[in-house]
PyMOL commands that place a pseudoatom at each C-alpha (Angstrom):
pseudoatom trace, name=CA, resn=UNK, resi=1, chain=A, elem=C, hetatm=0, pos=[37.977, 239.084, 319.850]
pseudoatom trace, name=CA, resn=UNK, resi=2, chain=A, elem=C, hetatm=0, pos=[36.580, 241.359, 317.335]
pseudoatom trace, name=CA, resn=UNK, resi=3, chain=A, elem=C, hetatm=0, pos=[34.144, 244.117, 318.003]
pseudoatom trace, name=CA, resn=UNK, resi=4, chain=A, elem=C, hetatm=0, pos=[30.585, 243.895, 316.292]
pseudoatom trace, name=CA, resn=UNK, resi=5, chain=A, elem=C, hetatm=0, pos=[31.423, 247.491, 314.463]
pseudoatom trace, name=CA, resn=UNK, resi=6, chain=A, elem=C, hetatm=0, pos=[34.360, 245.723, 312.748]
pseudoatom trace, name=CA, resn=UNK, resi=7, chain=A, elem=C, hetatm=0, pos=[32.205, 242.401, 311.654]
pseudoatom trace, name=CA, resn=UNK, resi=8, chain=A, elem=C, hetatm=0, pos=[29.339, 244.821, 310.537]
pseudoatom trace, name=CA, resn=UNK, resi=9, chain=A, elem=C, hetatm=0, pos=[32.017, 246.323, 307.956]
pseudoatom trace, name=CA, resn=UNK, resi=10, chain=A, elem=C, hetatm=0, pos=[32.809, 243.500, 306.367]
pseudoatom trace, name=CA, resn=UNK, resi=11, chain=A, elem=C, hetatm=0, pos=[31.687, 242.256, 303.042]
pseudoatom trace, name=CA, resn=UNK, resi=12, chain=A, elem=C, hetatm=0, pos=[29.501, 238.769, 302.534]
pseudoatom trace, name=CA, resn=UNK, resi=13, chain=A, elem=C, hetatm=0, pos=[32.848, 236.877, 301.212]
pseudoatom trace, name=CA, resn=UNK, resi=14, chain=A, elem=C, hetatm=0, pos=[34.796, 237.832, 303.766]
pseudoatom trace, name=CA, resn=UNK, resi=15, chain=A, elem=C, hetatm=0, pos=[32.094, 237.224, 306.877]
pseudoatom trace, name=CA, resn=UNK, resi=16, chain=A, elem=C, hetatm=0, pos=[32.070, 233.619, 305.813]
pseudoatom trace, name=CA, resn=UNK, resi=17, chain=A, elem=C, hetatm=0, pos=[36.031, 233.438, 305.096]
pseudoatom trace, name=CA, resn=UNK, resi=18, chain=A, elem=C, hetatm=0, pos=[36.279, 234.568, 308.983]
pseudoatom trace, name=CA, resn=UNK, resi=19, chain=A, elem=C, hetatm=0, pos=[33.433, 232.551, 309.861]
pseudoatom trace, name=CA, resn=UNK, resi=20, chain=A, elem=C, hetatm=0, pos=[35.214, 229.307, 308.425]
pseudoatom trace, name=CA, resn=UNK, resi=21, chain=A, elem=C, hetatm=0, pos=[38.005, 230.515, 310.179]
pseudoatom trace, name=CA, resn=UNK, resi=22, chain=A, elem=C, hetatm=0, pos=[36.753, 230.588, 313.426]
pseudoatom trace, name=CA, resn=UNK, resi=23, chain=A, elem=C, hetatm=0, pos=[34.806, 227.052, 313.215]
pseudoatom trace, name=CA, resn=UNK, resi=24, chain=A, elem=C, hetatm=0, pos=[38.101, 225.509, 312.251]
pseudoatom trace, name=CA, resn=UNK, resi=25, chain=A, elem=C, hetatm=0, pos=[39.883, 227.176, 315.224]
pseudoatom trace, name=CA, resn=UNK, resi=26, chain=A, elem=C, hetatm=0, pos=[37.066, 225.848, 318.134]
pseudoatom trace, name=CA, resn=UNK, resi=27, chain=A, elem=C, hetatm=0, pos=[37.088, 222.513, 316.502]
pseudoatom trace, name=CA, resn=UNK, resi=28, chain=A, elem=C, hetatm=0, pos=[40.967, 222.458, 317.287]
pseudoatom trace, name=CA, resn=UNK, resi=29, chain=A, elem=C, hetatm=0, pos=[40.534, 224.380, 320.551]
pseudoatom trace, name=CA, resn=UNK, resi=30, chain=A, elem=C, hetatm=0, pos=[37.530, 221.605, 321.151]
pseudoatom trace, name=CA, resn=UNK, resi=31, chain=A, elem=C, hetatm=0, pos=[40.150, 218.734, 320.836]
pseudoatom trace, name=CA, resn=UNK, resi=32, chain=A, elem=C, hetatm=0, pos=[43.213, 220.218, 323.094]
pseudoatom trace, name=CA, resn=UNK, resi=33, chain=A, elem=C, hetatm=0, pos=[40.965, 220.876, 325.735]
pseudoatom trace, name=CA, resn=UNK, resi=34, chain=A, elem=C, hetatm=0, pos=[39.573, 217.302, 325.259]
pseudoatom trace, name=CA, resn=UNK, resi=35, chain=A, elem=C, hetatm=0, pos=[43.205, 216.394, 325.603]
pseudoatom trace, name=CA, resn=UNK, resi=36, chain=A, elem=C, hetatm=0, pos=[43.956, 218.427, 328.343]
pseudoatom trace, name=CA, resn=UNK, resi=37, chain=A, elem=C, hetatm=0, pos=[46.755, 220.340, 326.262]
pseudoatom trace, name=CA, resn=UNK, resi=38, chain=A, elem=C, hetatm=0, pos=[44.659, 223.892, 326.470]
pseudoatom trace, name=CA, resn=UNK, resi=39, chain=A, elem=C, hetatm=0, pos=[45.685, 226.152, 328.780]
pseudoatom trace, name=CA, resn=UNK, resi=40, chain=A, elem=C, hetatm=0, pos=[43.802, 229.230, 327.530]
pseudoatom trace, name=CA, resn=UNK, resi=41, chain=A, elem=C, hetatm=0, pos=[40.093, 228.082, 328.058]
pseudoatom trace, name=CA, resn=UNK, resi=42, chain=A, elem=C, hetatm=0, pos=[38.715, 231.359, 327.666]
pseudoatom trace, name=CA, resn=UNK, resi=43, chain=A, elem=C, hetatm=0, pos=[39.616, 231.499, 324.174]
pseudoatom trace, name=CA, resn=UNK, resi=44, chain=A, elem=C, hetatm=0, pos=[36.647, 228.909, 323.682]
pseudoatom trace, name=CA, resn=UNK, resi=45, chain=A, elem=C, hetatm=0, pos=[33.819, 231.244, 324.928]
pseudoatom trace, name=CA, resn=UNK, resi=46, chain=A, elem=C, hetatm=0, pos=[35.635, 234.428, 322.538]
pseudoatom trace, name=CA, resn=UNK, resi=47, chain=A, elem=C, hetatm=0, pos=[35.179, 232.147, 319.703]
pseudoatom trace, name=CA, resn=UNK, resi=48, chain=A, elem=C, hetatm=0, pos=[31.835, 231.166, 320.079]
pseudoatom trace, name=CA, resn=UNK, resi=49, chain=A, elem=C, hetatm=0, pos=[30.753, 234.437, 320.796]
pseudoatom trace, name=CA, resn=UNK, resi=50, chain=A, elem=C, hetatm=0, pos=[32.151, 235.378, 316.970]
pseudoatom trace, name=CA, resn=UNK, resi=51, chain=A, elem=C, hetatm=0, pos=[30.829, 232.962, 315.506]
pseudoatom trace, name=CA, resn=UNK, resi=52, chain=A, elem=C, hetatm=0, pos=[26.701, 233.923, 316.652]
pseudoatom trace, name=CA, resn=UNK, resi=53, chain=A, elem=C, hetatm=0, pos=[28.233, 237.423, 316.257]
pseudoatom trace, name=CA, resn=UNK, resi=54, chain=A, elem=C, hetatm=0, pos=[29.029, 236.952, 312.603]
pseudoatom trace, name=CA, resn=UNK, resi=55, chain=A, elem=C, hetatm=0, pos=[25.942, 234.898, 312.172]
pseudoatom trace, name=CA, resn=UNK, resi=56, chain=A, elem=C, hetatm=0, pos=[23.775, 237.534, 313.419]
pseudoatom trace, name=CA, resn=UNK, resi=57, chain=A, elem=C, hetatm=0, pos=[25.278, 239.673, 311.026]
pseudoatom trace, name=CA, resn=UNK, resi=58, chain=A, elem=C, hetatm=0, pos=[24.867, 237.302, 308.247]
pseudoatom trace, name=CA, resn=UNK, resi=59, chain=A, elem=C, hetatm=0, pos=[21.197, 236.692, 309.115]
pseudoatom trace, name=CA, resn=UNK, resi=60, chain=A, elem=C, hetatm=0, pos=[20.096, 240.763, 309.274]
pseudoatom trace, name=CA, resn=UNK, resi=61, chain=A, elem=C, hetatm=0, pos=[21.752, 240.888, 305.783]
pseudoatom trace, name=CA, resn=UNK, resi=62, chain=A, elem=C, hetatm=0, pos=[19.457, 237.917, 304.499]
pseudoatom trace, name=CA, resn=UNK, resi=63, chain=A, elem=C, hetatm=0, pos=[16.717, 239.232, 305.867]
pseudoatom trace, name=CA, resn=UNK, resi=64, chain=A, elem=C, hetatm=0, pos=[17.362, 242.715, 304.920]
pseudoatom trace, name=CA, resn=UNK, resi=65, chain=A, elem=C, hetatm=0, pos=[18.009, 241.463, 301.400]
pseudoatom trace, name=CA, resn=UNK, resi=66, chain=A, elem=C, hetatm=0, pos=[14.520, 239.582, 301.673]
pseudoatom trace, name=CA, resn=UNK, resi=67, chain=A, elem=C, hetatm=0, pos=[12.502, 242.603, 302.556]
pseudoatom trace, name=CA, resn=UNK, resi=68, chain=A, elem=C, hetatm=0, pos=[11.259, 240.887, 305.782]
pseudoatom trace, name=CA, resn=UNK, resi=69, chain=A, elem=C, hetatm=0, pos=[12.445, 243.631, 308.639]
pseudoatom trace, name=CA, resn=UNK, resi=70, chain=A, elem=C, hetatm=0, pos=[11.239, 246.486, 308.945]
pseudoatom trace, name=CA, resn=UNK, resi=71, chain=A, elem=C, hetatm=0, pos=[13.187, 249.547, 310.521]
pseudoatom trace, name=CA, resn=UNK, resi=72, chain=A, elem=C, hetatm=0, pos=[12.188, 250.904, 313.543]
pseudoatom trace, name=CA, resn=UNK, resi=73, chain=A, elem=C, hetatm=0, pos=[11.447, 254.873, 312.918]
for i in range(1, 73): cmd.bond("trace and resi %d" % i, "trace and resi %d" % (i + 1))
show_as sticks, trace
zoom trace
């Protein structure tokens, strides 16, 4: 599982490289536990959590980018 501090230093190509990643990874998580071949099941939650994680990230950035948030003082 990676720490926000460590998604927060990445750059925009590599967010969505890991981001890719990580959906290909649940979707064959998804299917062995569908199959009843995953033993690990917590590995499911850790991945999802990423993913919003490195969404959020990718979403500030946009926004940021945009002009549309303002810092708090």
């Amino acid at each position: 599982m990676a720490d926000l501090a460590e998604i927060r230093g990445l750059d925009p190509d590599a967010l969505e490289t890991r981001r890719r990643e990580a959906k290909e990874e649940l979707f064959r998580l998804r299917l062995q536990h569908a199959t009843l071949q995953l033993t690990a099941t917590s590995r499911l939650r850790e991945l999802r959590r990423d993913i919003a994680q490195i969404m959020t990230v990718q979403r500030e950035r946009e926004l940021v980018g945009a002009g549309a948030v303002e810092e708090d003082a």
